[in-house]
Every structure is written in structure tokens, then in C-alpha cells.
C-alpha positions in Angstrom: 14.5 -12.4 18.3 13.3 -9.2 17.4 9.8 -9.5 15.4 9.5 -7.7 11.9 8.1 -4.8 13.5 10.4 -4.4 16.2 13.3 -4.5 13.8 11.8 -1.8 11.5 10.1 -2.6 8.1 11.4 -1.5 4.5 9.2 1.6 3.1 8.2 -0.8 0.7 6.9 -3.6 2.8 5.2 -0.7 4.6 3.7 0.1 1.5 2.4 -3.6 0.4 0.3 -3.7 4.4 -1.1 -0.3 3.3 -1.9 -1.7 -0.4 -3.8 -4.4 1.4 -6.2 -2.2 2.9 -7.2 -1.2 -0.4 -7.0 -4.9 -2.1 -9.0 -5.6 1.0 -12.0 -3.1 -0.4 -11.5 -3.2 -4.4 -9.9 -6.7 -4.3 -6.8 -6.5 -6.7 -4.5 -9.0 -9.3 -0.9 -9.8 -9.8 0.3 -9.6 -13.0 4.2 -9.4 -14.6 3.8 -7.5 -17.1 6.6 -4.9 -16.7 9.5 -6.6 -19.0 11.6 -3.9 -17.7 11.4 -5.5 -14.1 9.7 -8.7 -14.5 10.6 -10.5 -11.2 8.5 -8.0 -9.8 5.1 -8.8 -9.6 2.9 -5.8 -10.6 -0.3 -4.9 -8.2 -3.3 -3.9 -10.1 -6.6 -2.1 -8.2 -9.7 -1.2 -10.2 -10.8 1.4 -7.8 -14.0 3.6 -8.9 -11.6 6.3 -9.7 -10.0 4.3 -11.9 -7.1 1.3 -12.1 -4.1 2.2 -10.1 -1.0 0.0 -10.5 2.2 -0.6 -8.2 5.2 -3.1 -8.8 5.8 -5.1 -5.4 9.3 -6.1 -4.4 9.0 -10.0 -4.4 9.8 -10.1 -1.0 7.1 -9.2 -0.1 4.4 -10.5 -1.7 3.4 -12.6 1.0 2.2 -9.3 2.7 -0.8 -10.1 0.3 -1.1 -14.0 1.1 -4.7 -13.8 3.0 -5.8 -11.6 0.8 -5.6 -14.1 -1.9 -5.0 -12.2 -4.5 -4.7 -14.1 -7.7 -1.9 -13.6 -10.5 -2.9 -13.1 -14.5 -0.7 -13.8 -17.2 -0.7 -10.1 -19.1 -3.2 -8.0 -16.7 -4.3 -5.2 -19.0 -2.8 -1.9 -18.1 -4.8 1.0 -18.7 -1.9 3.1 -19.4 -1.9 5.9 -16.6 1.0 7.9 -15.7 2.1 7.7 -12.3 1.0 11.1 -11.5 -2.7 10.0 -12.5 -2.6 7.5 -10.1 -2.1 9.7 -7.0 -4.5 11.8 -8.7 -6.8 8.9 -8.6 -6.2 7.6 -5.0 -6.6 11.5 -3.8 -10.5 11.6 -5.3 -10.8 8.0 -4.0 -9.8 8.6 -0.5 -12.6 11.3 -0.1 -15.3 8.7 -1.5 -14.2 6.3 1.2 -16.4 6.8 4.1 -14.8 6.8 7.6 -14.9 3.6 9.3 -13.6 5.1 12.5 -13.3 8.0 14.4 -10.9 9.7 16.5 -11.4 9.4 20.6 -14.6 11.2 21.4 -12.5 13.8 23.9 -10.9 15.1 19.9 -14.1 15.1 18.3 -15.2 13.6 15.6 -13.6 14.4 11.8 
């Protein structure tokens, strides 16, 4: 039996492990608030750049079980376009500080 990383993972559920990283440092909520799609959860991060939103397949929300991340019946949405978000996570990956550097023989970042 071929473990979930053998077999290849979905971009997706890809995604949700990198979204933890980030729930891990800002925490985060589940909310369904999208009555388009609402059998999938949405993911909402209040960053210091500002709230940044993504809608999870339900598959894999248990990517976020340890992380316990709690679900809120109508989550406030602040309303940002998509292209405000990455605009967002850009200026807030260069206030991140780096936690770890490359091997000393490539020098350090």
C-alpha cells in the first residue's frame, strides 16, 4: 500500500499542508459562508497584511485536524478580491523572518 505521498497528492490537498503553515502562525477559522459552494468549508487567516480567505475541498479538511482550527457559523468576510489576497500573502511573506537557512556550503539568504 502506497502511502498518500507515494501515490501523489491533489494540488489542493497540497495546498491545505501549505495553508497549515500559516494557520500554524496566524491561527485561522472555518466558516461556510459561500452559498455558492457551501459544502466547502471556507479557510479564513487574519494575517497582519490583512484577512486572506480560501475554500477547502472537504476532503481535506482533516489536513487541518491538529491544528484545531475551529468552525463559525457566518465568519465575516472582509470582502477582498482574490488578486488582493496574493497581494497580501506577497507583503506578508517578506515580514516573515526566516526560520531556516539553506546548507552553510550555499550561504546564507
Amino acid at each position: 500500500m502506497h502511502s498518500e505521498l507515494e501515490s501523489g497528492l491533489t494540488l489542493y490537498r497540497e495546498r491545505a499542508y501549505l495553508l497549515g503553515g500559516y494557520v500554524g502562525m496566524f491561527g485561522g477559522v472555518f466558516s461556510h459562508t459561500d452559498s455558492q459552494a457551501p459544502e466547502y468549508p471556507v479557510l479564513y487567516i487574519e494575517t497582519p497584511k490583512g484577512q486572506t480567505s480560501w475554500h477547502i475541498h472537504p476532503d481535506d479538511k482533516d489536513v487541518f485536524d491538529g491544528l484545531k482550527v475551529p468552525t463559525v457559523e457566518k465568519y465575516p468576510w472582509d470582502g477582498h478580491s482574490t488578486e488582493e489576497k496574493y497581494l497580501r500573502i506577497e507583503a506578508l511573506n517578506l515580514l516573515i523572518p526566516k526560520m531556516t537557512f539553506a546548507k552553510p556550503e550555499y550561504g546564507n539568504p
